[in-house]
N, C-alpha and C positions, 0 to 999 in steps of 0.2 A: 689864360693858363689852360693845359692841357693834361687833366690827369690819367693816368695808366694803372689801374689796380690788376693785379696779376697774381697767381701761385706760382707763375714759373716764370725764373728770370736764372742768367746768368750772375753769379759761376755755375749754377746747372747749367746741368746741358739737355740738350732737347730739341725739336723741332717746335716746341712753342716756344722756349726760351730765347732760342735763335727769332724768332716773329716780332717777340716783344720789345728783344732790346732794338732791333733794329727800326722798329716803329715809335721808340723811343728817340733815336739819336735822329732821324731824318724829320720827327714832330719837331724838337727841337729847331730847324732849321727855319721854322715859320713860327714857332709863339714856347712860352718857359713851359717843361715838361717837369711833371714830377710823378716817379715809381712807386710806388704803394706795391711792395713786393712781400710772400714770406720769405720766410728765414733759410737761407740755401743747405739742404740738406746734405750737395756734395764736396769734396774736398780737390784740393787741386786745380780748378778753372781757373782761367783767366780774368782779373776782375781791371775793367776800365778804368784808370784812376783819372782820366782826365773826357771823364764822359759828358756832354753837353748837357744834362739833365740831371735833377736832384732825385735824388733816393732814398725811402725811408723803408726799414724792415721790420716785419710783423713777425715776433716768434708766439709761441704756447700753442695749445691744444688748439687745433682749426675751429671748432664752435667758439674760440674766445677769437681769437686774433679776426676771423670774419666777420666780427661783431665788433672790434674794434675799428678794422681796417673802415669799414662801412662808415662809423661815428666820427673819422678823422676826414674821410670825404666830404662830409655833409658838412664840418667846421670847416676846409678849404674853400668849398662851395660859398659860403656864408662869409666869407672873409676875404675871397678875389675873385675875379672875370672870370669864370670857368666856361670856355664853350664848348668842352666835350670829355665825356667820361669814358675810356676803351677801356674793356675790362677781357683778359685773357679767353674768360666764357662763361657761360650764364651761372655758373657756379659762384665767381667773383659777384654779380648782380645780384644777387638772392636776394642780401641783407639790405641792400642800397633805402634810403628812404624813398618813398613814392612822390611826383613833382618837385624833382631838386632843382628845375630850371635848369641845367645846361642838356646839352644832348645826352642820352646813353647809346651808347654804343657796345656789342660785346659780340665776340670773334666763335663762330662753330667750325670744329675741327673735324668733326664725325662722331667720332667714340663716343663720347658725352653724351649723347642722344641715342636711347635703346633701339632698338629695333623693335619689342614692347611697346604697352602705356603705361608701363609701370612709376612714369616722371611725370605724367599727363599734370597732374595738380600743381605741385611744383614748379614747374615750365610756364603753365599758363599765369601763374602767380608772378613771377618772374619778366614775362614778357608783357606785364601790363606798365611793368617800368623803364622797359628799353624802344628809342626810336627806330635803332637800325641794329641791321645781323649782317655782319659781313661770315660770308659763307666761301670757304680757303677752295671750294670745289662746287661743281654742277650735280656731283654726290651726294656730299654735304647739305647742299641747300635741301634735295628732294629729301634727306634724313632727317630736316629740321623739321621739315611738314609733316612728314609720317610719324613723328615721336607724338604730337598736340593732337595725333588723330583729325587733321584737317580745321581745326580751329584757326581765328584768324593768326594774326602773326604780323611784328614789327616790318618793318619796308626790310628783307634781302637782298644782297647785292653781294653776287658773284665775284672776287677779286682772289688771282690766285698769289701766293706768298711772295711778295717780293724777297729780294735778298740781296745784302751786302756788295761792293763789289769784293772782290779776293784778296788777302793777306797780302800784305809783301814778302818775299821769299828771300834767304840769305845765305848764306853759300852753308852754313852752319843748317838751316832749313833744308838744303838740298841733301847735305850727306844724310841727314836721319834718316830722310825718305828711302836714299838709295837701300840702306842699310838695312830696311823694312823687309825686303825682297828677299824671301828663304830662298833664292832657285832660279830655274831659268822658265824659259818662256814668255807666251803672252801674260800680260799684269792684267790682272782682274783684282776688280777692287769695291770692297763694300764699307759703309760709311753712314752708322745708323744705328741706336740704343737698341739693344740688343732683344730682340721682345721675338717668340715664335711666328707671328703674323709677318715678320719683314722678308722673308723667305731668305735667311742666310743660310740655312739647311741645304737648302736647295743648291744654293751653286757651290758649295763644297763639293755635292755630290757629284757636281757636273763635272769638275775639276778630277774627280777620281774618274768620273769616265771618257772624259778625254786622253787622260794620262793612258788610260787602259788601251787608247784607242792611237798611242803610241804621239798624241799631239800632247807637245809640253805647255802645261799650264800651270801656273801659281795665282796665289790667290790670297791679300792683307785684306784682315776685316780689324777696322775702326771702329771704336765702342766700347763703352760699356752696358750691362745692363743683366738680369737674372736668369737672362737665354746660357749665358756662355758655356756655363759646366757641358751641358747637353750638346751645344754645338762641337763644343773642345771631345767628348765622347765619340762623337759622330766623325771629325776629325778621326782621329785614333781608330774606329772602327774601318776607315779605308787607307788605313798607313799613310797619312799624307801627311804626317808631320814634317817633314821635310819641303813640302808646298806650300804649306796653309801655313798667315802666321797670324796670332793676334795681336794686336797694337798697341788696344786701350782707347786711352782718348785723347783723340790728337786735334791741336786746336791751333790758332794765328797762322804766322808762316810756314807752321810743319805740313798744317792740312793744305794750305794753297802748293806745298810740294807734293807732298803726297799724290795730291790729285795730277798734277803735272806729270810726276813720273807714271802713274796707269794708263793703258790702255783702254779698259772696257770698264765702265762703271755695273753694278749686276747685284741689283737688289730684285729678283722677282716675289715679291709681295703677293699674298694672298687673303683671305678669309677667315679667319677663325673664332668660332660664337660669334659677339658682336662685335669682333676687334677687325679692323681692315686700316688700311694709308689714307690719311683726312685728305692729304694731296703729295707731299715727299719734298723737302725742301733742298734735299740732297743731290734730286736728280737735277734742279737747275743750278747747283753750285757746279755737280759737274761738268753742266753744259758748258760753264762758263770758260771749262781749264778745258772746251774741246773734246771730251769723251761720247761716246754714243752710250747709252742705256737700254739694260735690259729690264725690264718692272713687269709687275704682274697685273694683272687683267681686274683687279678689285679696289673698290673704293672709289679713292680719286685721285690714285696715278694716272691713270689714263689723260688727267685732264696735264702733265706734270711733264709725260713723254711720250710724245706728238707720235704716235705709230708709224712707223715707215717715213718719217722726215729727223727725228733728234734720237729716233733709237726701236727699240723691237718692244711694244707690252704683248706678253703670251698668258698663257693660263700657269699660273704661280702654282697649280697644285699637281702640276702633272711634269713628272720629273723628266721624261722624251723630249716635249714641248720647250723646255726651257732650255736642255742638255742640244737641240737641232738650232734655237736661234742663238745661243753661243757660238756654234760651231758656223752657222750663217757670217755671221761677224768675222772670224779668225779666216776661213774661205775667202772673204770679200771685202777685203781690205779697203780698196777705194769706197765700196760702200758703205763702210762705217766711219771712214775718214770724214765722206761727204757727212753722213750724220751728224757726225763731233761739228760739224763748222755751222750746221744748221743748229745744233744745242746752243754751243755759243753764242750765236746771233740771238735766239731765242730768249737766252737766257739775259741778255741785255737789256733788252725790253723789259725786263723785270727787275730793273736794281729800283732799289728804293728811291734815286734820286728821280725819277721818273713816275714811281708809282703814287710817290705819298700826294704829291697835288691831288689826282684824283681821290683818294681814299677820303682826304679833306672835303674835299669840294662834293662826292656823294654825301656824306654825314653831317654839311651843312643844313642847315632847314630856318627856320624864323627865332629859334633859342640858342642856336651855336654862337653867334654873332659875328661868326669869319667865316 
């Protein structure tokens, strides 16, 4: 058996969510998987009912339910063949008992790990129970070190997000998308929980100075999340209503159109306090539907969208910068065609059905027993 303790799972939505369940469904395909999830906070996802792996949900106050989740693992453990315990991130491992005998394994995304040592105790307490860090970025990884102030550390291993392959699309699927489209022009399209760090700011702006610059451009952002008022403002402050639409949250066959009908994928991402992209799981869905990408220079996009082969990373905080490789892209069409066919390819290499042997086979060791 293979357990998955996690805070975030679908019907949230997320780029951890999206990690889990898919690490769920393709574990499944090699040994019985079971969810150890809380209680989904949002309303409207899409929930699997016919998902290869069992599920159980932890609601109450976090101090209790991680203290349960913890005590239900440890009966699993003590009641079947566990070879490996993944836990969304060292937060999920806290509570864990110390020598449970099967592996621990838990995922660093970035965020989670201060730029401070203000977690130094914590962390180290924590990583005296886990074997392996799988680290979503080359970022990442160097963030996990610098949080412990250089103390040792569980075996790292650099594996970037795989991802599903794409929804199937239905003619029903296709008209939503078309419908999406306030306007004319190049489609630009953003696709990502709505946080200030994502840089959706940004190519709205860009979108108002294009327009200014008499090139028509529109622009769907997908999402939800507690940026929106600000963005929808920012919107409004350059009269682009008529350009800019918001979506919400779009999921199965609508997003696998959605992405089909856009042109230019354009999350330029940046820096803010300790928040940055652990890696973007967005930019390889849209490699997949053929888009080139524009991301920003922080984190570990970089490691997500190949510079100058699947799309342009610029500096995400400098609004010229990002408003000239947009405008690069609409100029040089075969050259971001070529991009789009290099994302796809790229982004192949990364489905799950490819990835999970290895992620397996590194988190093996003498107690996983597979």
């Amino acid at each position: 058996m293979i357990i998955i303790s996690t805070q975030a799972f679908p019907p949230d939505s997320g780029g951890k969510q999206t990690l889990m369940k898919g690490l769920a469904k393709a574990a499944a395909a090699h040994d019985s998987v079971m969810v150890l999830a809380d209680r989904p906070r949002e309303t409207g996802g899409i929930v699997d009912e016919n998902a290869p792996y069992s599920r159980l949900q932890f609601g109450g106050p976090k101090f209790i339910r991680q203290r349960l989740k913890a005590a239900y693992i440890a009966k699993l453990v003590k009641e079947n063949a566990v070879s490996r315990i993944f836990c969304d991130s060292w937060r999920s491992a806290e509570h864990l008992p110390k020598n449970l005998g099967p592996s621990v394994v838990i995922y660093a995304h970035g965020n989670e790990y201060p730029l401070d040592t203000s977690k130094v105790k914590r962390l180290k307490a924590v990583f005296e129970k886990v074997d392996h860090i799988i680290a979503v970025s080359s970022q990442t990884a160097q963030r996990v070190g610098n949080a412990v102030g250089g103390a040792s550390t569980p075996k790292i291993h650099i594996v970037h997000n795989p991802v599903e392959p794409a929804a199937p699309i239905s003619a029903e699927d296709e008209t939503f998308a078309e419908q999406l489209w306030p306007s004319d022009g190049i489609r630009l399209l953003s696709l990502c929980r709505l946080i200030d760090w994502k840089g959706v700011d940004m190519a709205i702006t860009a979108v108002a100075e294009l327009r200014g610059k008499d090139v028509p451009a529109q622009l769907v952002i997908a999402g939800i999340g507690d940026d929106r008022p600000r963005l929808e403002a920012r919107v409004n402050e350059h009269e682009l209503t008529d350009h800019v639409h918001f979506a919400g949250r779009v999921e199965g066959g609508r997003k696998s159109a959605l992405f089909e009908s856009a042109d230019i994928f354009m999350q330029p991402g940046r820096k803010i306090g300790d928040q940055c992209e652990g890696f973007g799981i967005t930019y390889i869905e849209a490699g997949l539907h053929g888009l080139p990408s524009i991301a920003g220079d922080a984190g570990g996009a970089p490691d997500a969208v190949i510079d100058g082969k699947t799309g342009l990373v610029v500096d995400g905080t400098n609004q010229s910068v990002v408003t000239k490789a947009l405008l690069r892209l609409i100029d040089e069409p075969a050259l971001g065609h070529h991009m789009g066919q290099a994302a796809k390819a790229h982004g192949r290499t990364l489905l799950w059905d490819t990835q999970i042997k290895q992620i397996l086979d590194l988190t093996a060791d003498e107690k996983s027993g597979i």
